[in-house]
C-alpha positions as CSV (number, residue, x, y, z in Angstrom):
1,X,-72.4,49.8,16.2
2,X,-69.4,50.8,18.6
3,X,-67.0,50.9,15.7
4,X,-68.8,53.4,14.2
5,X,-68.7,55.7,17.4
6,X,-65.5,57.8,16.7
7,X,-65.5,61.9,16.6
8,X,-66.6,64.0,13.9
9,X,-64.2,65.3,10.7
10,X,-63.5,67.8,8.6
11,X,-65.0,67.6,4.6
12,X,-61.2,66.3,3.7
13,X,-61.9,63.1,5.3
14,X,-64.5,61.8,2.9
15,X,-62.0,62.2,0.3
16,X,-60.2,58.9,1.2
17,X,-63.5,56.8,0.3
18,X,-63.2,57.4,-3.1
19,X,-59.3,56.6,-3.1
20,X,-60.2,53.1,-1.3
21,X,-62.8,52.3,-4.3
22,X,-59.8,52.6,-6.6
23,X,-58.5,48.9,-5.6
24,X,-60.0,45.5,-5.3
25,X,-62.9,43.7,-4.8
26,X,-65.8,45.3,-3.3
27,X,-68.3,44.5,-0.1
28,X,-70.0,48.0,0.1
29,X,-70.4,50.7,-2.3
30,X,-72.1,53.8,-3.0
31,X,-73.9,55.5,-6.1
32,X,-73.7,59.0,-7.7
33,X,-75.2,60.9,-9.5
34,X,-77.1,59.5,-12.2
35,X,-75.5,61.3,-15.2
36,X,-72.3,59.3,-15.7
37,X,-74.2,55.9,-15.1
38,X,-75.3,54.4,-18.4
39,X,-78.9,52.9,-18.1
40,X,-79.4,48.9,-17.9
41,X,-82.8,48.5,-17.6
42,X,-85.8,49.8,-15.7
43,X,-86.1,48.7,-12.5
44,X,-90.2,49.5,-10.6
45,X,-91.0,52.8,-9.7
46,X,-93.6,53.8,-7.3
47,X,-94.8,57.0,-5.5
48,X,-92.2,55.9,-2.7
49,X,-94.1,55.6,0.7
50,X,-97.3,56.8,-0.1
51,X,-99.1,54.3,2.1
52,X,-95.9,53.4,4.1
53,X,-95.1,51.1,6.4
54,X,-94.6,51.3,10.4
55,X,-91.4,49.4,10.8
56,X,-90.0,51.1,7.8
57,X,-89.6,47.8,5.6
58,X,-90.3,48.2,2.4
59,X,-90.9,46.0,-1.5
60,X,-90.1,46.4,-4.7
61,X,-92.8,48.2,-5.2
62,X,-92.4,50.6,-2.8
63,X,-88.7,51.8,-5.2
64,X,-89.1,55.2,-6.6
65,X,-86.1,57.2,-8.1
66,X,-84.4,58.6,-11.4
67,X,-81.5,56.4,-10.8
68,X,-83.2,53.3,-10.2
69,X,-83.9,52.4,-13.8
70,X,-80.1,51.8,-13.9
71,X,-80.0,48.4,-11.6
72,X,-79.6,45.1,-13.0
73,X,-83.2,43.4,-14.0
74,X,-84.7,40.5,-12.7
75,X,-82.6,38.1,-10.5
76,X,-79.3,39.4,-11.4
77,X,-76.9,40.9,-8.6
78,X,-77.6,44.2,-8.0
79,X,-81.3,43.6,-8.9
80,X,-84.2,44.5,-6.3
81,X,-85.0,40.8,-6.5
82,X,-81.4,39.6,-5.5
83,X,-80.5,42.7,-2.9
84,X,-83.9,42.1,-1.0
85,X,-82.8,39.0,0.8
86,X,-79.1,40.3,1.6
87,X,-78.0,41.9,4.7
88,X,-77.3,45.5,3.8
89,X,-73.4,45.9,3.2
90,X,-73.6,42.5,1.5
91,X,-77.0,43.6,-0.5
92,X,-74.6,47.2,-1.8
93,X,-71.8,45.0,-2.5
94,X,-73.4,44.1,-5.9
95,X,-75.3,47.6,-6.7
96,X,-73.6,49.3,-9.2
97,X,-74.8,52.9,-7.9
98,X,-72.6,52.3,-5.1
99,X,-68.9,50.5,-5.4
100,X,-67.7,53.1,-4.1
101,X,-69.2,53.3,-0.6
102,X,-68.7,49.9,-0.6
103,X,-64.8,50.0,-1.0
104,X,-65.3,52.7,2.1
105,X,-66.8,50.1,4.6
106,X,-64.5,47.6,3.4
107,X,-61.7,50.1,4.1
108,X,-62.9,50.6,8.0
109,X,-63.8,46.9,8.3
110,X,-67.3,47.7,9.1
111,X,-69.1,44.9,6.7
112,X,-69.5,42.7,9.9
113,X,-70.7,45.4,11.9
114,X,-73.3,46.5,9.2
115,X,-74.4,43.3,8.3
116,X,-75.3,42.4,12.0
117,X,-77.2,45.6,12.5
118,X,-81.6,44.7,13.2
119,X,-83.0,47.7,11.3
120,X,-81.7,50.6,10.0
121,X,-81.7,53.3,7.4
122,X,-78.6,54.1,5.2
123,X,-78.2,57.0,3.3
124,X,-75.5,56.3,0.6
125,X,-74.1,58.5,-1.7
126,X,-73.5,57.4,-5.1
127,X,-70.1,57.2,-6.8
128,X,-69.8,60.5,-8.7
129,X,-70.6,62.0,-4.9
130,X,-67.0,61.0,-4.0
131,X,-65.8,61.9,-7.1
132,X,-66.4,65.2,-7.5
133,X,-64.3,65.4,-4.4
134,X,-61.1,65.7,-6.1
135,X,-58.7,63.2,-6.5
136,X,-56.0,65.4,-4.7
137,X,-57.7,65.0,-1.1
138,X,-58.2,61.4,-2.1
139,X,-54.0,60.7,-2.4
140,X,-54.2,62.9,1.1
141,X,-55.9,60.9,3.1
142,X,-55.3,57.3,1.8
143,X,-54.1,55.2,4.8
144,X,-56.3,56.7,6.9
145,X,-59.3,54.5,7.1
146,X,-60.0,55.3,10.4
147,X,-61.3,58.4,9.7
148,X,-63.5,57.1,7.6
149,X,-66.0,55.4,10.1
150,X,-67.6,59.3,11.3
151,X,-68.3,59.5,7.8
152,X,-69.9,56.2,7.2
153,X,-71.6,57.0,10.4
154,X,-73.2,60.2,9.8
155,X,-75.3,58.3,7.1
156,X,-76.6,55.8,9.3
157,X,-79.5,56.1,11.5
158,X,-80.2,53.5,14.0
159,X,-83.9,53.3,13.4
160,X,-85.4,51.9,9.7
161,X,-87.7,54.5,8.1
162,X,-89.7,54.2,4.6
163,X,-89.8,57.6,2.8
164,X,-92.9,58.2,4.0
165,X,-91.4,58.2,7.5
166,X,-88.4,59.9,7.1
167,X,-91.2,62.9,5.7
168,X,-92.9,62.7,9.0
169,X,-90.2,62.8,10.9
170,X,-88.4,65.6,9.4
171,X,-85.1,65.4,11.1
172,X,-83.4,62.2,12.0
173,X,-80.5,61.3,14.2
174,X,-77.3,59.1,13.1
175,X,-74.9,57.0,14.6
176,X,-72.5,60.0,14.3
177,X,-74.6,61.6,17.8
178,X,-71.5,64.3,17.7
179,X,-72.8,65.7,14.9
180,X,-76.4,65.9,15.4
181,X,-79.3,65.3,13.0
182,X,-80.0,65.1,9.0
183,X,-82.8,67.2,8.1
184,X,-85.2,65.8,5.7
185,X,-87.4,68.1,3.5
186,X,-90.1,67.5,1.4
187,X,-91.3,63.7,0.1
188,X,-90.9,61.2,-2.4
189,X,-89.5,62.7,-5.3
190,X,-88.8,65.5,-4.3
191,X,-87.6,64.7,-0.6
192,X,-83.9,65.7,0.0
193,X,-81.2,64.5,2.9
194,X,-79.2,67.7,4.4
195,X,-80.0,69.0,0.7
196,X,-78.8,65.7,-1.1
197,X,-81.5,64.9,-3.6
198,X,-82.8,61.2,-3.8
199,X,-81.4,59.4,-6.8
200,X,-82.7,56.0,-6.0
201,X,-85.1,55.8,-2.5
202,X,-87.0,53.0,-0.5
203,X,-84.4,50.0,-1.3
204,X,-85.5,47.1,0.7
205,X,-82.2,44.7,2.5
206,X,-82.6,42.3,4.8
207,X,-82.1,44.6,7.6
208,X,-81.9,48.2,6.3
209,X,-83.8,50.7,3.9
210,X,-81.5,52.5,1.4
211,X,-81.6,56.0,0.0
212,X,-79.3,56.3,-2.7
213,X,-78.2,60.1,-2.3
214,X,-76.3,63.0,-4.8
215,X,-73.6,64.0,-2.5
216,X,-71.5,63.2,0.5
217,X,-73.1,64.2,3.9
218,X,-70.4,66.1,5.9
219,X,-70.1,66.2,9.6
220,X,-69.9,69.1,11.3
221,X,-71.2,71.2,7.8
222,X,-74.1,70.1,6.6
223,X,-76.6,72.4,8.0
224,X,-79.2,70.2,9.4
């Protein structure tokens, strides 16, 4: 993911994600937190990782989450059923937890690059995480999208973990080596990411594992 290699930024950089989800059609997106998302359903719910799994792929049944009642049912985009099969910017293209962070990696270009990746593990904020950023920083930084890609990269971690995994591990490294490691506390419900909380954990892609998350991860502050 050489695209993705690119320095570490301030807190005002993440602002411009949100700005990019303001227009057009979307390849990549990211979810929030789960109060300003209406319900559609109930999607399964499990005790996320409890037996795990040691390449870090995951089912359906493996889902845990508050926020995960609020994907599309059955075959419909978005669904479990119709993300499993999807390569992972493809697969969040269609989530509604997450149009934000998917107008973000449309904004760097990064959809190829993502797509073509073997196995990895994407934490992705959801789209009242950028929000609550302000829309102020968001009018800054437009036009900028290549400051975006530290961001993107900071919640990327070359290796595919399972809940369970990311527990054992208790720290992980990201794409975004400048800034060093997310610390990961706790476990299934209750696990967070740098603090984020879970809002929707154990997504299965094609060639990731996705942890919807409650807040931006910022390079270079997070404490980790």
């Amino acid at each position: 993911m050489s695209k993705l290699r690119v320095a570490g930024v301030g807190l005002t950089a993440v602002a411009a994600l949100a700005l990019s989800a303001c227009g057009g059609d979307d390849t990549a997106s990211s979810g929030g937190s789960t109060s300003s998302m209406a319900p559609s359903g109930s999607a399964p719910m499990s005790s996320s990782g409890s037996t795990g799994s040691p390449d870090g792929v995951t089912t359906n049944a493996d889902v845990f989450g508050p926020a995960c009642s609020q994907l599309p049912q059955g075959s419909a985009p978005g669904s479990l059923d119709s993300m499993g099969p999807q390569p992972v910017a493809s697969a969040a293209s269609t989530n509604p937890l997450l149009t934000k962070l998917v107008a973000a990696v449309k904004a760097t270009n990064l959809v190829d690059t993502l797509n073509s990746q073997q196995a990895i593990t994407v934490f992705a904020p959801a789209d009242p995480a950028f929000e609550a950023l302000g829309e102020a920083k968001f009018t800054e930084l437009a036009g900028k999208p290549d400051q975006l890609a530290p961001i993107l990269q900071y919640h990327v971690v070359g290796k595919r973990y399972d809940a369970k995994g990311l527990a054992t591990a208790g720290s992980v490294e990201t794409l975004n080596t400048a800034s060093g490691l997310v610390k990961i506390e706790g476990s299934s419900e209750n696990m967070t990411v740098n603090g984020a909380k879970i809002l929707c954990g154990n997504i299965p892609t094609k060639n990731a594992t996705v942890f919807v998350i409650d807040k931006v991860l910022t390079p270079g502050t997070d404490k980790n």
